[in-house]
N, C-alpha and C positions, 0 to 999 in steps of 0.2 A: 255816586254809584260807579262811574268808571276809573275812580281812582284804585280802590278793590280789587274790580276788575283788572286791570295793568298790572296791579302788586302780584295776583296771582301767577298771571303770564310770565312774568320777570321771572319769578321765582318756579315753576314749573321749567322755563329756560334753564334755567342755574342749576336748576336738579342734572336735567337731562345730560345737560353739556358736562357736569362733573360726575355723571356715570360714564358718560364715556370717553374721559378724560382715564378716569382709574382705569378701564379695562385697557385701554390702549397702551399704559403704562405697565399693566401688568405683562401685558404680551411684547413690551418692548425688553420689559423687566426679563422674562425667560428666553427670550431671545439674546441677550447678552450674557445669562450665566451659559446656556447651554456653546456657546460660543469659545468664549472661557474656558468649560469644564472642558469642549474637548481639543482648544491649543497647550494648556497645562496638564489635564487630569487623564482617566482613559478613555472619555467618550460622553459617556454619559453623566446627565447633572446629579451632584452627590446629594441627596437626602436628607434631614432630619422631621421630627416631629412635624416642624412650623413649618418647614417649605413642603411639607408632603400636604400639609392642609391649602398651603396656599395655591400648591399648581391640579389639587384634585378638588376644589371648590369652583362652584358657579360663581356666574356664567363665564363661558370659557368660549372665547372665537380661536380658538386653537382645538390640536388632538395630544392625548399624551399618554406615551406608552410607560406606563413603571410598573420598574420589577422591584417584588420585594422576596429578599432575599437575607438569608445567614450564612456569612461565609467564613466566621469565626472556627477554625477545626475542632476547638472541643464541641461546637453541635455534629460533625461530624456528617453536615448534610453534602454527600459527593455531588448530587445532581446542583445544586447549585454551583460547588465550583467549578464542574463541567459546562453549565450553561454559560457562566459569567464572562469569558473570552467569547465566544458567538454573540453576545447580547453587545460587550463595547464591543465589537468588530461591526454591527451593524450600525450602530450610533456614528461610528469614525467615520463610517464608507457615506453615510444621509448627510453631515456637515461636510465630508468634501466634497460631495455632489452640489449642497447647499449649504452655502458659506449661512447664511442667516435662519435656518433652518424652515424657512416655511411654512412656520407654525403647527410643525411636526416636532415634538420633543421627546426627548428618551433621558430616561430618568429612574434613576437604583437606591432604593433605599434597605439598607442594613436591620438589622433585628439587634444590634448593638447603639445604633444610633436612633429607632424608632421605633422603643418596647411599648410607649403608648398608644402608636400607631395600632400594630400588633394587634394589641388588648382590645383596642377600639373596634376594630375589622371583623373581631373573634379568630382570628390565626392561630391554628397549631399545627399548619406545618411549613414549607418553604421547598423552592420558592412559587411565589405567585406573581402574575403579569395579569395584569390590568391597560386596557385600553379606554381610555377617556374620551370618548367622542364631542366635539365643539356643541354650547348647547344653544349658540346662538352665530349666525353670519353666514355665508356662500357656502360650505361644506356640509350643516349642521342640519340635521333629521329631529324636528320634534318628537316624532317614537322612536328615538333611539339616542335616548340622554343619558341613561345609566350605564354605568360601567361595564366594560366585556371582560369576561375572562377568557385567557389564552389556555390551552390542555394541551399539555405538556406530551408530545407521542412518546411512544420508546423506542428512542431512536437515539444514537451516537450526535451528530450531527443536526441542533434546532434551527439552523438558518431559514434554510427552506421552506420549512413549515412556518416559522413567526413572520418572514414576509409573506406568505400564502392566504396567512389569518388578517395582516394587516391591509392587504391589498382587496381580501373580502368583504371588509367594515370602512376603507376611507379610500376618498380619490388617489392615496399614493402609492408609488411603486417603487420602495427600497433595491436598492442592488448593491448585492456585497463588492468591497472593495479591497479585495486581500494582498495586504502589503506581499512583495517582492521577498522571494525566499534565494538570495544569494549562497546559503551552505553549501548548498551540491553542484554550484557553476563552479564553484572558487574549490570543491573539493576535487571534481571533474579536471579542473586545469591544473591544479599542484599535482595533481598524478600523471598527467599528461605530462607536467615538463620534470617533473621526479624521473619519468621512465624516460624519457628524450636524455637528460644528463646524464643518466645510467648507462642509458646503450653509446654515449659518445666517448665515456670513458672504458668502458669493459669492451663493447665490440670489436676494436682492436687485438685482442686478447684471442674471444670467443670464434672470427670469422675462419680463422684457418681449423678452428674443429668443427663449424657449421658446414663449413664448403666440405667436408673431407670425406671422399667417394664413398667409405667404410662404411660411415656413420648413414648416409643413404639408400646405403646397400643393406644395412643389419634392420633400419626402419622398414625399407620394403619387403621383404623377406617373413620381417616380421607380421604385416599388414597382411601379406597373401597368407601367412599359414592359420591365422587369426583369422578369416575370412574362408577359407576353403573347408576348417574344420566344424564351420555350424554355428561361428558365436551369433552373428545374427539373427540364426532360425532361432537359437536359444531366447535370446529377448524378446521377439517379435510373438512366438508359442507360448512363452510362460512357460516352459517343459520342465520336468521334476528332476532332481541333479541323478536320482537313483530311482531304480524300479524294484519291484521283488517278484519271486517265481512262487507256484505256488503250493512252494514249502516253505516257502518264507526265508528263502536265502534272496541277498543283494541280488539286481539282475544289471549289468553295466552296461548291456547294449539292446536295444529296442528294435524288434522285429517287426519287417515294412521299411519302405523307404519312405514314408509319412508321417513319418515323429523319429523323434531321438532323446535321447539323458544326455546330462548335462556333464556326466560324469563321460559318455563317450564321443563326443564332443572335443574333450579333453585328451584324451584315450589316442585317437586320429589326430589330434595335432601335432602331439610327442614323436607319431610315428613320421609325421612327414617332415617334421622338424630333425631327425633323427636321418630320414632318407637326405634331407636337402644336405643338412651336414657332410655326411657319407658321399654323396655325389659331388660338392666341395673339396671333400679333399682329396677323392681319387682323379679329377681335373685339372687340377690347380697347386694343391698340397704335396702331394706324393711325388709328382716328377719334379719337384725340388730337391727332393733326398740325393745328397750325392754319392752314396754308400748305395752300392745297388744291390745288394743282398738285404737291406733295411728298406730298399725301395722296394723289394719281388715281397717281403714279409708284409709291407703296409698296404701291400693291393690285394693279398690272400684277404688279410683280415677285414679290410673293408667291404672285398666284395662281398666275400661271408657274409657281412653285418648289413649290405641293402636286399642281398637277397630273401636273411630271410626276417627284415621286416617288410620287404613285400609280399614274401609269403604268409606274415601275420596280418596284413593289411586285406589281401583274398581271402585269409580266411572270417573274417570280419565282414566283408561283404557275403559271404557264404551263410552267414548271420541272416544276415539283415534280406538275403532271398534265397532262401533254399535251393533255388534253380540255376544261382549260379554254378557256370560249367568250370570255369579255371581254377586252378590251383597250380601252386610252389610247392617244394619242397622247400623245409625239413617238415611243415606244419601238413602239408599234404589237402589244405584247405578245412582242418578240424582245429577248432577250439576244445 
């Protein structure tokens, strides 16, 4: 009677110990492709029929994320090839976190290389993410053996939400690991030293026109008459370039001093542009003439010419408030 008995026990041993012999090899077994798959491949373990049966079969002391997917373009499915860079980015970023994976796996299977799969599942469309929770060991929820499905948001960017989903089902906490984007350091410094070689050669050239009083003098000139005529109220108001009267002719100058057209705006800069001129060269221009019957003619004529765009310039303010009291001649302060 207890020879039976023993034979039983032996062999109950042998069982036990060669089950869990196979699963510990199985989890050795996917821990060396996924290894593998991502010092050679993009990350994630590549798929066919038999290995999609062998890492989604019980019992599993591991978790395993797969995607199934078509990325073949005559199916034409974009959201998969948009997903497929974020999904290996996140596989790369968990192996080099974790060199042996931790019995965390990420795993892509094609609709090219696992049309039986496919058919088996009932799949008609792509892609689909499937989480495989461990159905036995330290991690592993007896009510929660079956597989999860991940929903897909509509969103550009699935990182976020597939760690979101994975960190809501298993003790782990993925973190993207996004390679180093050198373009724009290396584009950043070639233009840097582009323009550094530029200016060691050319400014030589350029510094006696930069430095040269003229040329700061025509900028500043420029700046205050730019400035004094309204460009800024014009950007800052949005104001209309033109207004109309109510016949419906153009109106060029806006009545109040609390709005203006963009068209007079314009209008006042020419004039003071035209004064500064005028006051230029009756200062500085004119008593260079050494013909002085051509000097007495070029002081008539300019004075002429500031006074009566000052006169058009009062009457312009005459405009804009009725109650103004001054006027010039020739315009007598009437437009």
């Amino acid at each position: 009677m207890r020879l039976p008995s023993l034979l039983t026990f032996l062999l109950l041993l042998l069982s036990t110990t060669h089950t869990a012999t196979a699963k510990e090899t199985k989890l050795q077994r996917l821990t060396s492709l996924a290894v593998s798959s991502a010092k050679s491949g993009p990350g994630p373990i590549v798929l066919n029929d038999k290995t999609f049966e062998d890492i989604t079969s019980g019992p599993r002391n591991y978790t395993a994320v797969v995607l199934l997917t078509a990325l073949s373009p005559r199916f034409g499915c974009h959201l998969c090839q948009q997903f497929q860079p974020d999904f290996e980015l996140l596989a790369r970023s968990w192996l080099k976190a974790h060199k042996d994976s931790d019995a965390l796996f990420w795993a892509s299977l094609d609709f090219q290389a696992g049309k039986a799969t496919f058919q088996k599942l009932g799949l008609t469309s792509a892609p689909i993410l499937y989480l495989y929770p461990p159905t036995y060991g330290p991690n592993a929820d007896p009510n929660k053996s079956d597989p999860i499905r991940y929903e897909f948001l509509p969103v550009a960017d699935q990182t976020d939400p597939l760690i979101t989903f994975i960190t809501s089902h298993t003790p782990y906490h993925p973190v993207v690991i996004r390679p180093v984007d050198y373009t724009r350091p290396l584009l950043t410094i070639g233009a840097v030293t582009a323009s550094l070689l530029t200016s060691y050669f050319i400014l030589p050239y350029l510094l006696p026109f930069l430095t040269h009083p003229t040329l700061w003098a025509a900028l500043s000139l420029i700046s205050i008459l730019l400035f004094t005529s309204g460009h800024m109220f014009n950007h800052i108001r949005r104001v209309p370039y033109l207004g109309h009267t109510k016949s419906g002719a153009p109106s060029y100058i806006a009545g109040g001093f609390q709005t203006q057209f963009g068209a007079e705006s314009q209008i006042v800069g020419l004039v003071y542009a035209f004064l500064a001129f005028g006051t230029i060269a009756l200062g500085m221009k004119i008593p260079r003439i050494p013909d002085r019957k051509r000097q007495g003619v070029a002081v008539v004529v300019w004075s002429g010419v500031v006074l009566a765009l000052f006169s058009f310039l009062m009457a312009l303010f005459k405009v804009k408030n009725g109650a103004y009291p001054f006027w010039l001649p020739p315009m007598m302060g009437r437009l």
